[in-house]
C-alpha positions in Angstrom: 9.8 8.0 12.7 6.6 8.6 13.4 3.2 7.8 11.1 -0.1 9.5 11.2 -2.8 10.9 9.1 -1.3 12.7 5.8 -2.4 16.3 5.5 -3.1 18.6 2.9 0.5 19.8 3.0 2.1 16.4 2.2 0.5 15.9 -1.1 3.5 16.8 -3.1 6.3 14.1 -1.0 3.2 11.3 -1.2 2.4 11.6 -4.9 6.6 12.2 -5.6 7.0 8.6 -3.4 3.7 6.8 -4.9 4.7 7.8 -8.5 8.1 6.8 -8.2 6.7 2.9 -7.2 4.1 3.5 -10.3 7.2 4.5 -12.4 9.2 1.0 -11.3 6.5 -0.5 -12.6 6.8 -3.9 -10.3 4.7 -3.3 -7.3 1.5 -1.2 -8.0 -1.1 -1.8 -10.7 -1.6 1.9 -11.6 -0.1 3.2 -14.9 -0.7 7.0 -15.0 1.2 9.0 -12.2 -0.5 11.7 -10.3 0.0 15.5 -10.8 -0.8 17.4 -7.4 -4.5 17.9 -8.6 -4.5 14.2 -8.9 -2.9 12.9 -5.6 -5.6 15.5 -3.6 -8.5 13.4 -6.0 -6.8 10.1 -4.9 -5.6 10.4 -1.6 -8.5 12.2 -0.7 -11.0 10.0 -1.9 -9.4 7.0 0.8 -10.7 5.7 3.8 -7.6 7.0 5.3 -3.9 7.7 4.4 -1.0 7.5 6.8 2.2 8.8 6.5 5.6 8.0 7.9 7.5 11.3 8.9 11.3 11.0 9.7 12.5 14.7 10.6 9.7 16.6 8.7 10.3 14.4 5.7 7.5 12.1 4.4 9.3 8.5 3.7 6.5 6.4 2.9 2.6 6.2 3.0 -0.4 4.2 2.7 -3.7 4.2 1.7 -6.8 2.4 3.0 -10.2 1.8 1.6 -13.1 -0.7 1.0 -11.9 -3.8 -0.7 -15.8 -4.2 -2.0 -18.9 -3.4 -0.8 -22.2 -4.4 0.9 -21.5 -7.9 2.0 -17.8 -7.6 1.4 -17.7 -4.6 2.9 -15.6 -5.3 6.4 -12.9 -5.8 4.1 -10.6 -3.6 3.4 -7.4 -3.2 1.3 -4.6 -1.0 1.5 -1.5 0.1 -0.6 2.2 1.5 0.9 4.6 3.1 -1.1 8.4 3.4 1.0 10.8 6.1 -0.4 14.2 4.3 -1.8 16.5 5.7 0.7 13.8 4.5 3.2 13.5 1.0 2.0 15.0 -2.0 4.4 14.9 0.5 8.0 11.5 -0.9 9.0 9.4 1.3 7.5 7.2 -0.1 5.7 6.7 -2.9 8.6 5.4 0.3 10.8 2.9 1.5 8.0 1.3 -1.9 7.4 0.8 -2.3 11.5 -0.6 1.2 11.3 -2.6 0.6 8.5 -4.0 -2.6 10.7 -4.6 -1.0 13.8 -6.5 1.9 11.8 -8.4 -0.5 9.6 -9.9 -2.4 12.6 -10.7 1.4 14.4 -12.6 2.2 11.2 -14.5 -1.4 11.3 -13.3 -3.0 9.1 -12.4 -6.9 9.8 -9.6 -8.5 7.3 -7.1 -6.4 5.6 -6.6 -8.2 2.1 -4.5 -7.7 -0.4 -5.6 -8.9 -3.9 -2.0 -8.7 -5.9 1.2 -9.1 -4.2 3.6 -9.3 -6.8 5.5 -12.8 -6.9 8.9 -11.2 -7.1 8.4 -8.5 -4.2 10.5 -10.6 -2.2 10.5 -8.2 0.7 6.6 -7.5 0.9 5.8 -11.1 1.0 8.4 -11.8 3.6 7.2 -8.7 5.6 3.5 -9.6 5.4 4.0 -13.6 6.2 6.4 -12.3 9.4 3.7 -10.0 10.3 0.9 -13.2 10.2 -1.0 -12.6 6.7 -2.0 -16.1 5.0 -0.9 -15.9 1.4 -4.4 -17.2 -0.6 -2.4 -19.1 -3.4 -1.2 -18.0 -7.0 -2.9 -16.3 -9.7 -0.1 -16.6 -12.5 0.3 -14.1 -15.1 -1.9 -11.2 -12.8 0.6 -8.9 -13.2 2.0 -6.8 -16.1 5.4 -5.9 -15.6 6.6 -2.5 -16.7 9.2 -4.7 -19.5 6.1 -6.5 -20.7 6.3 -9.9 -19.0 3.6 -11.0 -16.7 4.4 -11.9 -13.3 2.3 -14.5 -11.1 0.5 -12.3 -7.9 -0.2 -13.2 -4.4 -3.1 -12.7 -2.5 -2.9 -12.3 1.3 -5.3 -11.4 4.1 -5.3 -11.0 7.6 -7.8 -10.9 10.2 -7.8 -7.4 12.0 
């Protein structure tokens, strides 16, 4: 496996992947999914997108950006979305270190994320093994895709 820049030619694999995770409705915030014309708008509006490529397939991604801006700004914040049948092999541990090391190249100081879901067992457990400090609890941040409201996590690590 191997994880770099997306290009122009991976849109349709990123957005299937992203919108699948919108569609589950327990990780991202998102509601709509993106048509092609839509994931070249949103991935290409990022700070940078990585993929992970496992013979020529993408299996996962991320995107980076600014978390704010002006005094905020060396903060930045970024997203992953793993394929199912990539889920549990690592993957997503390789994007988020990618996603660090290419944060700090591009300037930026802390990686925070404002809303990990309480329940996303595996991303909290990734993200503490990795070194993030988990901020607290915001309860209720969340709307579930069955209606509840789930409590979310904030985490941040200095790049």
């Amino acid at each position: 496996m191997i994880v770099r820049a997306y290009s122009v030619s991976d849109l349709a694999q990123m957005a299937e992947i992203w919108n699948g995770v919108v569609e589950e409705g327990t990780a991202f915030p998102q509601l709509e999914t993106l048509d092609l014309k839509g994931a070249a708008e949103f991935f290409g509006s990022q700070s940078f997108c990585g993929v992970a490529e496992e013979n020529g397939k993408i299996i996962g991604l991320y995107i980076l950006h600014p978390n704010n801006v002006g005094r905020c700004g060396h903060i930045c914040n970024a997203s992953y979305a793993v394929s199912p049948e990539a889920r549990g092999k690592h993957t997503g541990e390789k994007l988020v270190r990618h996603s660090m090391a290419q944060g700090k190249k591009l300037g930026f100081g802390i990686l925070q994320f404002n809303a990990v879901v309480r329940t996303n067992a595996a991303a909290r457990h990734l993200y503490e093994k990795i070194g993030f400090t988990r901020l607290g609890v915001i309860p209720g941040g969340f709307l579930m895709k069955d209606g509840t409201y789930e409590d979310i996590c904030p985490y941040f690590i200095e790049l």
